[in-house]
N, C-alpha and C positions, 0 to 999 in steps of 0.2 A: 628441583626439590630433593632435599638430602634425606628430611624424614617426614614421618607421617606418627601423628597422635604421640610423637617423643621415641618415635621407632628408627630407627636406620633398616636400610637393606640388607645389610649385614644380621643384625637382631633378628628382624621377622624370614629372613632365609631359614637361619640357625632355628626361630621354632618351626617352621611350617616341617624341614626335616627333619627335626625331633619328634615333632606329632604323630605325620607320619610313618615315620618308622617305626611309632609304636604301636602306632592301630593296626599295621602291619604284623609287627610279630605279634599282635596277639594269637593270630591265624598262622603262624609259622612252627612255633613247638609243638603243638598242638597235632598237627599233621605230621611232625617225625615222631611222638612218642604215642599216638594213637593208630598210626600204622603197623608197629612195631607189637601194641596188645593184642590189633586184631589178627595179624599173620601169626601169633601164638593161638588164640581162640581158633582160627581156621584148621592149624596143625590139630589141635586137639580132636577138632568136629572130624576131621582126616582118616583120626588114627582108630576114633570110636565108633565111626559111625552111626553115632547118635543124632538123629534127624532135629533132636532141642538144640544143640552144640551148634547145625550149620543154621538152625535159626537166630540163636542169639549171634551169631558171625554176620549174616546180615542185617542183623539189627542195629550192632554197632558200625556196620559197615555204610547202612545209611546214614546215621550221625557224621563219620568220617566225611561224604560227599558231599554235603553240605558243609561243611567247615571248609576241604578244598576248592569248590569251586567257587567261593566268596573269597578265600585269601589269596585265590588268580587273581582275582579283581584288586585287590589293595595293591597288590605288588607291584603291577602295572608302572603305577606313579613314581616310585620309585627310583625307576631307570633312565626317565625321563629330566628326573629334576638336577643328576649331576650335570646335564647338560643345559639346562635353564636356567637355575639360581648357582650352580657352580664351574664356571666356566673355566676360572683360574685352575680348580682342583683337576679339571678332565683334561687341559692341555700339559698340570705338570705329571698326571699318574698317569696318562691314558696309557700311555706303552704295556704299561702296569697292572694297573686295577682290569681294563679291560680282559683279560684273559680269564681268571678264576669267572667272571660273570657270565660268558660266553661259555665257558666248558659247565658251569651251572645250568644253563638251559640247554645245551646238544647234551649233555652225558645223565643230566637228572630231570630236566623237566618234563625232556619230550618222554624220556624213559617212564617216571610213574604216571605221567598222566596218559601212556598207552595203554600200560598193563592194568592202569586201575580201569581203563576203558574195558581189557579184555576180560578182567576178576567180575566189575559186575553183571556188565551187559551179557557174558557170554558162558554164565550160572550152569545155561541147560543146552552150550551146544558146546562146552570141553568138559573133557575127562576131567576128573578131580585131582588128578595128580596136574593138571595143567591150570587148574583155578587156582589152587594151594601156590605153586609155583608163581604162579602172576602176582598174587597178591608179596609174597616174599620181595618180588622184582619192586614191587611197590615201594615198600619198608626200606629197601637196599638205594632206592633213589631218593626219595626225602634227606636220607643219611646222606649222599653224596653233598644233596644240595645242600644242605647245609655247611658240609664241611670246605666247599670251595668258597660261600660268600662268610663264614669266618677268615679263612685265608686273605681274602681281599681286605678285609678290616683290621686284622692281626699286621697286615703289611704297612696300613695306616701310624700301627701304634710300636712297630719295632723293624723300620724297613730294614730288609736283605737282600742281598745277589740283584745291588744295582750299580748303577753311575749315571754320573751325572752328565748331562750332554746339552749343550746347546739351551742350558734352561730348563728341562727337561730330566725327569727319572728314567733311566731307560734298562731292560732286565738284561742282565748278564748272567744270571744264574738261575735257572727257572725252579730248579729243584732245591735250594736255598728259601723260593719261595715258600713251594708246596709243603718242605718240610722245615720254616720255621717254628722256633719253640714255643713264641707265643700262641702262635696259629693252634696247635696243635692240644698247650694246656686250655687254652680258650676251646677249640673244639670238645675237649673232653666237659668240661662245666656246660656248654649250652646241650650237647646229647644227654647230659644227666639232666637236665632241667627243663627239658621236652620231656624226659618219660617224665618227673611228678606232673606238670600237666596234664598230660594225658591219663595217669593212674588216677590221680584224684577226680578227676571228671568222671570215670569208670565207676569208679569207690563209690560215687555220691552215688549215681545213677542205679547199681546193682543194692546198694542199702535202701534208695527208696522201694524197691522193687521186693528186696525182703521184707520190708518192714510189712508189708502189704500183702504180701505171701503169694505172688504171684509169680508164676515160675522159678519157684526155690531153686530147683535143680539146677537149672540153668544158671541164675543168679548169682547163685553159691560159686561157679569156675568163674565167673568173670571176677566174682567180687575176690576169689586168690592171685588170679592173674595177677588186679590189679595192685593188689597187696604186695606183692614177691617185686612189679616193679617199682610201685611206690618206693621199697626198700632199699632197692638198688638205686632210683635215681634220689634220693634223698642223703642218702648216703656218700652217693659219688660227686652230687653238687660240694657238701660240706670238705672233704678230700681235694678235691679240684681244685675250690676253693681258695682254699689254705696255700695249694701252691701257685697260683695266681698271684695272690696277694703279696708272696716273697719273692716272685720274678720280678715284680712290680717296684719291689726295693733296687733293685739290678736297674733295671732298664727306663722304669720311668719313677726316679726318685720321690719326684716333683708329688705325685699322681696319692703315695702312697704316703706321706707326709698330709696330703688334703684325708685321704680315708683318716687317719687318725687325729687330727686336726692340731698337728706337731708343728709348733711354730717355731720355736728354738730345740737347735741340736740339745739334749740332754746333757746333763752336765754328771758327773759318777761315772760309772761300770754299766750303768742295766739302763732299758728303758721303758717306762711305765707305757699301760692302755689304756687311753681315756675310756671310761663308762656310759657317761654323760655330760657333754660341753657344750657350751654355746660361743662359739666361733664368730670371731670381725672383722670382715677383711680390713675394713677402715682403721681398727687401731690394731691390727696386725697381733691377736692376743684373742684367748676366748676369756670372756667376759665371766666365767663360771664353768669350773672345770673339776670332775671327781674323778681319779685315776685309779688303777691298779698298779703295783711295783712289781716289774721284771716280768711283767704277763706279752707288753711289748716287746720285747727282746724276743722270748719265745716265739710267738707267731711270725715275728717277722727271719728270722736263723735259727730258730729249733735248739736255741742253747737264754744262758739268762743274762750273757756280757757284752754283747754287740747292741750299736744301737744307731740309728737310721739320722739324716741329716735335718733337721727341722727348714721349713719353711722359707724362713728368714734369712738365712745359711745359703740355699740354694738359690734366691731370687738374686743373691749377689754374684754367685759362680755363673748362670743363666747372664746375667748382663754381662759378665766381663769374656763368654762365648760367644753369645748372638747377637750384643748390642744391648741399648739403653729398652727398654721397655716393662711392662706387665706381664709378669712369665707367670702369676700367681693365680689359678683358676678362683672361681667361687666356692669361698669352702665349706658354708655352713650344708648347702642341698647336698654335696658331696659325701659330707658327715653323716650327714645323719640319712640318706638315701642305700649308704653301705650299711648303715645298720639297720634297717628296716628290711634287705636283703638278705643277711647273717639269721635276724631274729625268726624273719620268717623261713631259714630254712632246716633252724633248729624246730619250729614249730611240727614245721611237716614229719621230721625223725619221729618227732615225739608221739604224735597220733599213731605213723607206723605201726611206732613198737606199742602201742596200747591194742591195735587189732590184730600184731601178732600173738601178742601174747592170749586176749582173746581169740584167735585161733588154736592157739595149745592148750584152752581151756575147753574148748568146744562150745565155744558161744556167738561163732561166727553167723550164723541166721538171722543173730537179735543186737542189729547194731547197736543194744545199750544207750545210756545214760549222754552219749557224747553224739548222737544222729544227728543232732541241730546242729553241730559243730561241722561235722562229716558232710550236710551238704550244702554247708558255705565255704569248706574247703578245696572246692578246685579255682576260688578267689586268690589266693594264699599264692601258690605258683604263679600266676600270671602278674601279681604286684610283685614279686619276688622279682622276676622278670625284670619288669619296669626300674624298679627304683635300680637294680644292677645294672642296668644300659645308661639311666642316669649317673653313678656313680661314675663308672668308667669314662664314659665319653665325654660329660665335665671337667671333671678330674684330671685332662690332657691337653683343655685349654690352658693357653691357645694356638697350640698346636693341631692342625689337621689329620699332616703327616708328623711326627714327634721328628723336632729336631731339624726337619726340612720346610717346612709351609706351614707359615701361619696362616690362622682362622682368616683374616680380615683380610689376606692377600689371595684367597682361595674363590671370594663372590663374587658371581656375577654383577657388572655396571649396572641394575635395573632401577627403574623407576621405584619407589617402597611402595606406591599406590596398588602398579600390578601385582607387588608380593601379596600386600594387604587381600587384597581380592581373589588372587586365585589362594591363598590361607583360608580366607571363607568358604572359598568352595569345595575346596578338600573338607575342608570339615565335614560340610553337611555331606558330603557323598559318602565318607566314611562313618560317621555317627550311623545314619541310616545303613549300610553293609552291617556295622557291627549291632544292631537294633536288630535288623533282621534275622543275622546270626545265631545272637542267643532267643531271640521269639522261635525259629525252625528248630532249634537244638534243642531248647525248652520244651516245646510243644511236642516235637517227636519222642523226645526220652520218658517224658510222662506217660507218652500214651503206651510205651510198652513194646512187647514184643508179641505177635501174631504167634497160634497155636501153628506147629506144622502141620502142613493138608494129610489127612490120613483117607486112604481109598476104600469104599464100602462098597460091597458087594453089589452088584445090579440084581435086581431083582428086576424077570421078566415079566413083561407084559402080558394080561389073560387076553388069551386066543379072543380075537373078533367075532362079537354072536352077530348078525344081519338083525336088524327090529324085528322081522317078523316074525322069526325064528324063535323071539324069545316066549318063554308059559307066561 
């Protein structure tokens, strides 16, 4: 049996690991840019000594373990499947891929998931200079792990410091790895797009909590915290960005030709930015296209006369390199998944700078006119998210590895039926994590933060009269 319900092996691999990996990272930025606010709030509660400061530190520090120890549980799956459904991928990377994965778990996982053992469990039996420290060690491993499984994906989309052997990728330069430039602009956009994550989740939670007047003072440092990093990661996603998208002209033409839905090379000096298209792979044209002039050129080399190879162009340079085939990914989700990432993450600058500026007015207590908005905006980041993973990793079919392995030569021989079926069960096991997730997250950030215990005086006991004794 080849397929099931019009599906190939191939198909329901590719969603069962797209699904996955997104219910996945919903819990993965999450925990580097929430680590990162609360090892700031702890600093503060450190320096102040303010007994509200190390309450609200634990209060978000509860939220945090809850999100970590649910997105242990997603992750899981993940390790398991390149060896299941991708069998072709692990025998040509493994030399490869396997290393950043491995120094992921001995250098970051075991690392925060000790220290966040020691930060909370161990409140009331270390110094505070050694809780403060622990939780730091926290922050400083999420950051790690993240930066080694970009590495492994980055290597995916612009392999370095290999050769070829026997069929096989095998590393010749390990430090070509580590510091490819992909890897590295790509790490810089995913650490900027964990902290709005994690600020807006803060933002929304500390504005309910004003709004309601409960724990002003408290409320008030989180809600700058999260503002100052809102600013920084909304900011550095938008920067990051930009230089993504022109490495992207270098390295993977193909990829960057689908973001703009560029089907033929330009013809002139400049190249326009589509606004709004609607793209057909089938007649190889968008059916409805409103552009800007010379706006492309810009984004893509920072000048107004260069201009990038269209579609059509390169499906023919692709064949007459790697052979007869479909080199042209799907481009309409590609299209418009990157712009739904760009929009929302002008969105996010833009709230920013509306509560900065209400901070310089001094109206930070009364989230204003825009609350409703503030807290359905830690949604905003995490589709922001999604549709960029879409973008990208569409965008490079059908390439696996760019330029070495294709898509279809990477799956596992499996039955579609087993795919079908363990797809199902991924689901429901992940729907339900992520149910539960935001029900505990929900539930706990509403309820608040606990007054800190304040110790009253005893007051003694009146001396023992005997019955008899008494008139």
């Amino acid at each position: 049996m080849n397929e099931i319900l019009g599906f190939s092996t191939l198909d329901l691999s590719r969603f069962q690991f797209a699904t996955t990996s997104i219910f996945h990272y919903f819990f993965v930025p999450f925990t580097v840019g929430f680590a990162l606010i609360i090892a700031v709030l702890q600093t503060l509660a450190y320096r102040s000594g303010d007994p509200k400061l190390e309450n609200l530190t634990r209060f978000f520090g509860h939220l945090f373990f809850i999100n970590f120890a649910v997105g242990v549980v997603t992750g899981i799956v993940q390790e398991f499947q390149f060896g299941m459904n991708w069998q072709g991928f692990s025998n040509f990377v493994g030399n490869i891929f396997g290393i950043p994965l491995a120094l992921e778990v001995l250098m970051a996982f075991f690392l925060e998931s000790t220290f966040l053992g020691l930060w909370w469990f161990g409140k009331d039996r270390l110094p505070a200079w050694a809780s403060l420290a622990s939780i730091w060690i926290v922050a400083a491993g999420t950051t790690i792990s993240a930066f080694w499984i970009i590495i492994a994906n980055a290597w995916m989309q612009h392999p370095v410091g290999f050769e070829i052997k026997n069929g096989r990728a095998v590393m010749t330069d390990a430090w070509a790895i580590v510091t490819n430039p992909k890897g590295l602009e790509w790490f810089a956009h995913i650490w900027a797009g964990s902290l709005t994550v994690a600020a807006f989740f803060v933002l929304a939670v500390s504005a309910y909590h004003l709004r309601r007047r409960a724990n002003v003072e408290a409320f008030r440092v989180s809600f700058r915290v999260a503002l100052i990093t809102a600013l920084i990661g909304s900011g550095g996603v938008i920067l990051a960005g930009h230089e993504q998208g022109q490495s992207a002209v270098r390295d993977q033409p193909m990829k960057y030709a689908a973001f703009s839905a560029l089907w033929d090379t330009p013809e002139g000096t400049q190249m326009p930015e589509s606004l709004i298209a609607l793209p057909s792979n089938a007649a190889r044209e968008n059916r409805f296209e409103l552009s800007v002039p010379y706006v492309g050129s810009f984004l893509a080399f920072n000048n107004f006369t260069e201009k990038a190879k269209g579609i059509n162009d390169l499906q023919k340079e692709y064949e007459a390199k790697y052979g007869p085939g479909n080199y042209t990914p799907w481009v309409w989700p590609v299209y418009w998944s990157f712009r739904v990432m760009v929009g929302l993450g002008f969105l996010m600058l833009l709230v920013t700078l509306v509560y900065v500026w209400r901070w310089r007015q001094g109206k930070l207590d009364d989230p204003g006119r825009l609350y409703p908005l503030l807290l359905a905006m830690p949604l905003a980041p995490h589709l922001a998210n999604f549709s960029g993973w879409i973008a990208t990793e569409m965008g490079r079919q059908p390439w696996i590895v760019q330029g070495l392995l294709r898509t279809g030569d990477a799956v596992s021989q499996l039955n579609p039926m087993w795919v079908l079926l363990s797809l199902a069960a991924f689901w429901v096991v992940y729907l339900t994590l992520i149910g539960l997730d935001v029900f505990l997250l929900t539930r706990t950030a509403r309820a608040g933060m606990h007054e800190p215990d304040v110790e009253t005086p005893s007051v003694p006991a009146p001396d023992y009269v005997p019955e008899g004794a008494r008139a």
